[in-house]
C-alpha positions in Angstrom: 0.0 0.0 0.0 1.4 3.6 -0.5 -0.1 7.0 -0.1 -1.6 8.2 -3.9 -1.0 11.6 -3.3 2.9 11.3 -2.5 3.5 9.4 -5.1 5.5 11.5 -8.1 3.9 8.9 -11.0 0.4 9.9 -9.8 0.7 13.8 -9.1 -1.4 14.3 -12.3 -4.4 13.3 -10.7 -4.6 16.6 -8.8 -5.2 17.6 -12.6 -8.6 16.3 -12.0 -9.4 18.2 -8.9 -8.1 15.5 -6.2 -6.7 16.9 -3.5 -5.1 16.4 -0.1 -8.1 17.7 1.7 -11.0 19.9 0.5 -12.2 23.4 1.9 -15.8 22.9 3.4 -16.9 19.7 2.7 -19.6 17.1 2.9 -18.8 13.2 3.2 -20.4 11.5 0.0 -22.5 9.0 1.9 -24.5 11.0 3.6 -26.2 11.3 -0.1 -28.1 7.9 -0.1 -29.7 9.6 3.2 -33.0 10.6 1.9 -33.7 13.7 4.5 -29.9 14.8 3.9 -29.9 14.6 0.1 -33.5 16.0 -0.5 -32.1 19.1 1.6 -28.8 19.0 0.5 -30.1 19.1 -3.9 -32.5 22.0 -2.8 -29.3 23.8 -1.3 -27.3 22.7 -4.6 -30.2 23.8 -6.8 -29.7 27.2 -5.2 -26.7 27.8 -5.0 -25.5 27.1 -8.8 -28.9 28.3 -10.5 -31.1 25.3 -11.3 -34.8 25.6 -11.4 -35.3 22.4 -10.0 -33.8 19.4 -7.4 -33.8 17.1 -11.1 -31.8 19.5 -13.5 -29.0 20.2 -9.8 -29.3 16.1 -9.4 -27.5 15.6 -13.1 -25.4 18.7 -12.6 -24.2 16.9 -9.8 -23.3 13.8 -11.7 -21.3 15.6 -14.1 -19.3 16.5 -10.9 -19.0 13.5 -9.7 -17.8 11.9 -12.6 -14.3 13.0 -11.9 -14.6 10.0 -9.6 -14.6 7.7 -12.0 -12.1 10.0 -14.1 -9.4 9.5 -11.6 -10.5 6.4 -10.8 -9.6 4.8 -14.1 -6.7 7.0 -14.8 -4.9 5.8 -11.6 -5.9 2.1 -13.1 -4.8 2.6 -16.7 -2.0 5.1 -16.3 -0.4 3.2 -13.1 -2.0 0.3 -12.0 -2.9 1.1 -9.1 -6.8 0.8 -7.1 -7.8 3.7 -4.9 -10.0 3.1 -2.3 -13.9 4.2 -3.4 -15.8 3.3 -0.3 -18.2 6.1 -0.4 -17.7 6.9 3.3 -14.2 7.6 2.1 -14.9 10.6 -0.3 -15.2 14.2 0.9 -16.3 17.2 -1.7 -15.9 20.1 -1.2 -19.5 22.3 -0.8 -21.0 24.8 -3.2 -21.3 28.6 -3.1 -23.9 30.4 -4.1 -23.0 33.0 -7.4 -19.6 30.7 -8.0 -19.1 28.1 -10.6 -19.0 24.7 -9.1 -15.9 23.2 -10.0 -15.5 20.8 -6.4 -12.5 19.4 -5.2 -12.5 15.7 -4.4 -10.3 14.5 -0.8 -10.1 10.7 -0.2 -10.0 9.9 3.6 -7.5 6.9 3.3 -5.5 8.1 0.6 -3.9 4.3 0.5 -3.6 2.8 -3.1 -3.2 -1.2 -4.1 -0.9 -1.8 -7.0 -1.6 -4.8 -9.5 0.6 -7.4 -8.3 1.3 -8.4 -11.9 -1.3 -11.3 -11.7 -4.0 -11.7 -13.8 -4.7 -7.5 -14.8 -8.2 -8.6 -16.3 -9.4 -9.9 -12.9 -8.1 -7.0 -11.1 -9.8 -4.8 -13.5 -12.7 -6.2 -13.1 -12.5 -5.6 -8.8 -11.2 -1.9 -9.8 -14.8 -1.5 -11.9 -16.9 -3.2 -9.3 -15.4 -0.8 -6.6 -15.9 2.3 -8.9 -19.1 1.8 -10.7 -20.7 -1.6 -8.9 -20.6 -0.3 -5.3 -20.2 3.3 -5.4 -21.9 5.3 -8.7 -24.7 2.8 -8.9 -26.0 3.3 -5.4 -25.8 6.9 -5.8 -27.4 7.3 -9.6 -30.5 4.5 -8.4 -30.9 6.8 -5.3 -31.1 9.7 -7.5 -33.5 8.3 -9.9 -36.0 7.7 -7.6 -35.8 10.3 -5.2 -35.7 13.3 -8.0 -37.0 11.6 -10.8 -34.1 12.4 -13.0 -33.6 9.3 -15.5 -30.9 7.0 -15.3 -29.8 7.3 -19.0 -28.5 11.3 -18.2 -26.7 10.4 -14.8 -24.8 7.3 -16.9 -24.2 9.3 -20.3 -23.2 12.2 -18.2 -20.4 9.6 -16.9 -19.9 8.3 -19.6 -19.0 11.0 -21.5 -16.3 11.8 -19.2 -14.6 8.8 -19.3 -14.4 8.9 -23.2 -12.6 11.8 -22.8 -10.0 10.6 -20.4 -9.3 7.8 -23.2 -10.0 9.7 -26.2 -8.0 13.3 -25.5 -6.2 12.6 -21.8 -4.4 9.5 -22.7 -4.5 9.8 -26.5 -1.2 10.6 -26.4 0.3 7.5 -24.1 2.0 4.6 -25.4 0.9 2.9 -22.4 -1.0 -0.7 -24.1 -3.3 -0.6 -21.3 -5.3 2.2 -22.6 -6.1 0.7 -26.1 -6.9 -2.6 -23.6 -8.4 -0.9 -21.0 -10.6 1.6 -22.9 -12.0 -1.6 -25.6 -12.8 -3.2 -22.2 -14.9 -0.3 -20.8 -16.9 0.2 -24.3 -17.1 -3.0 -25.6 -16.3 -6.3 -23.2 -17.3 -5.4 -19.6 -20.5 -7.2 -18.3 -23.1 -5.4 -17.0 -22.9 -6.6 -13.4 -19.5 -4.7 -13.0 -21.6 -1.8 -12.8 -24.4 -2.5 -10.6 -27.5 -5.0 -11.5 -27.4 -4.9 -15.1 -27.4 -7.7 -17.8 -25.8 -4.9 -20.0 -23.1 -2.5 -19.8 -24.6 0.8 -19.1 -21.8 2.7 -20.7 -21.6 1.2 -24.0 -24.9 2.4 -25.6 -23.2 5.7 -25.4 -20.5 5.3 -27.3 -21.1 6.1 -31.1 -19.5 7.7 -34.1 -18.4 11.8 -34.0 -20.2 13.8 -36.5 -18.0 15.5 -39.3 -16.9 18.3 -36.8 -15.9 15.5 -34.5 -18.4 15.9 -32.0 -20.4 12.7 -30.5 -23.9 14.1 -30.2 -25.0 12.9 -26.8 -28.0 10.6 -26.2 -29.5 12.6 -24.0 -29.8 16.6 -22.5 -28.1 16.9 -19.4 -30.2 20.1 -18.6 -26.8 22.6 -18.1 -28.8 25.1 -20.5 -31.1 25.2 -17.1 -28.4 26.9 -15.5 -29.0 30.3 -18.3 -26.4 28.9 -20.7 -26.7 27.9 -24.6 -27.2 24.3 -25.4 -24.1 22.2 -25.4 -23.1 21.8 -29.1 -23.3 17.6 -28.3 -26.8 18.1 -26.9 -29.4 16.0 -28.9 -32.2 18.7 -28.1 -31.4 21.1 -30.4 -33.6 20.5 -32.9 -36.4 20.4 -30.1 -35.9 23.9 -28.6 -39.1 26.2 -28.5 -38.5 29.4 -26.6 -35.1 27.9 -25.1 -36.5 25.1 -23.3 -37.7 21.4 -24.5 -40.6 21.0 -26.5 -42.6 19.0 -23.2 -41.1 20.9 -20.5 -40.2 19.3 -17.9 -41.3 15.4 -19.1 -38.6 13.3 -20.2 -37.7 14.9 -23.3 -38.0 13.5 -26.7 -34.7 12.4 -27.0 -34.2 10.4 -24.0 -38.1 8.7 -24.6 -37.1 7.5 -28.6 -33.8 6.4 -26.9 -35.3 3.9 -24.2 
């Protein structure tokens, strides 16, 4: 075991907004607490603009994704597991008027290392930690308690994590990303990320467009916040007066995608 942030081979993951320790912070599972996520998503919606607990629930997702961001780049760049427990992870709080951009603190900061047995089975415990037993939880939770769909809290992880693969670690000649990034699109079983029959990622993953954009699958609801579409959003061709065509329903996109 070794400490991830003292370790010179791993310093780029404060690149993703890990740090030592966060400013004011909240501990991550006290959000499958239904009276202390209810108030904290009303607090959330407030402070960053949202008109609603649903559009500040997938906001927060697209936060949270840097989870799984430096989760996979410690695995594929290094080879090494961080500890996920959900009690484990502190972010930090937002403030009203400011862009929420949180910081992310691990309690136990330990790491394991592949021991140079069997990487594909050791993959598979790094996914069930990540996705299995801590994003799942969290993104079911969500669902049911704001009504947000399940299809825009995965695509707006997913979409992060084709990133990390397709611009961060472009670059590497490290084999594991080719291996590890065909694994997270195309080979890994469903129950690696949650109770699934399918992979919940891979459905995302399609072609770019001729300005090399993938068109998401869904509309993450940022344009809530008083922005302009994202150029990837599918809703485009659905905007009336600068919101959906049905409001606040599940919005075309997402009901001819399910």
């Amino acid at each position: 075991m070794g400490n991830i942030l003292k370790e010179n081979d791993l310093g780029a993951l404060q690149k993703y907004r890990l740090r030592p320790e966060s400013g004011k912070s909240f501990n991550v599972a006290n959000l499958l607490e239904k009276a202390y996520v209810t108030d904290f998503m009303k607090n959330l919606a407030e402070s960053i603009g949202a008109p609603s607990e649903r559009a500040a629930a997938s906001i927060f997702i697209k936060r949270y994704a840097f989870i799984a961001v430096i989760s996979l780049f410690a695995m594929t760049a290094d080879n090494k597991k961080l500890n996920l427990s959900l009690d484990n992870i502190e972010m930090e709080e937002a403030e009203r008027g400011k862009d929420w951009l949180p910081t992310i603190s691990l309690k136990d900061p330990s790491i394991e290392e592949w021991d140079g047995e069997n990487r594909h089975e050791w993959r598979k415990r790094v996914y069930i930690n990540l996705f299995a037993n801590n994003i799942y939880p969290i993104i079911e939770h969500f669902e049911k308690t704001f009504k947000v769909s399940k299809l825009i809290l995965w695509e707006n992880i997913a979409v992060y994590l084709f990133w990390l693969y397709e611009s961060e670690l472009k670059d590497s000649d490290n084999p594991n990303v080719l291996s590890d990034f065909r694994f997270l699109i195309n080979e890994a079983e469903g129950l690696l990320f949650g109770r699934y029959n399918l992979n919940p990622i891979q459905k995302y993953y399609t072609e770019k467009n001729q300005d090399e954009v993938r068109i998401r699958k869904t509309c993450c609801f940022t344009y809530q916040l008083g922005s302009k579409r994202c150029k990837t959003c599918p809703c485009t061709h659905l905007v009336k007066d600068g919101v959906c065509l049905d409001g606040e329903n599940i919005c075309g996109a997402i009901q001819s995608f399910t």
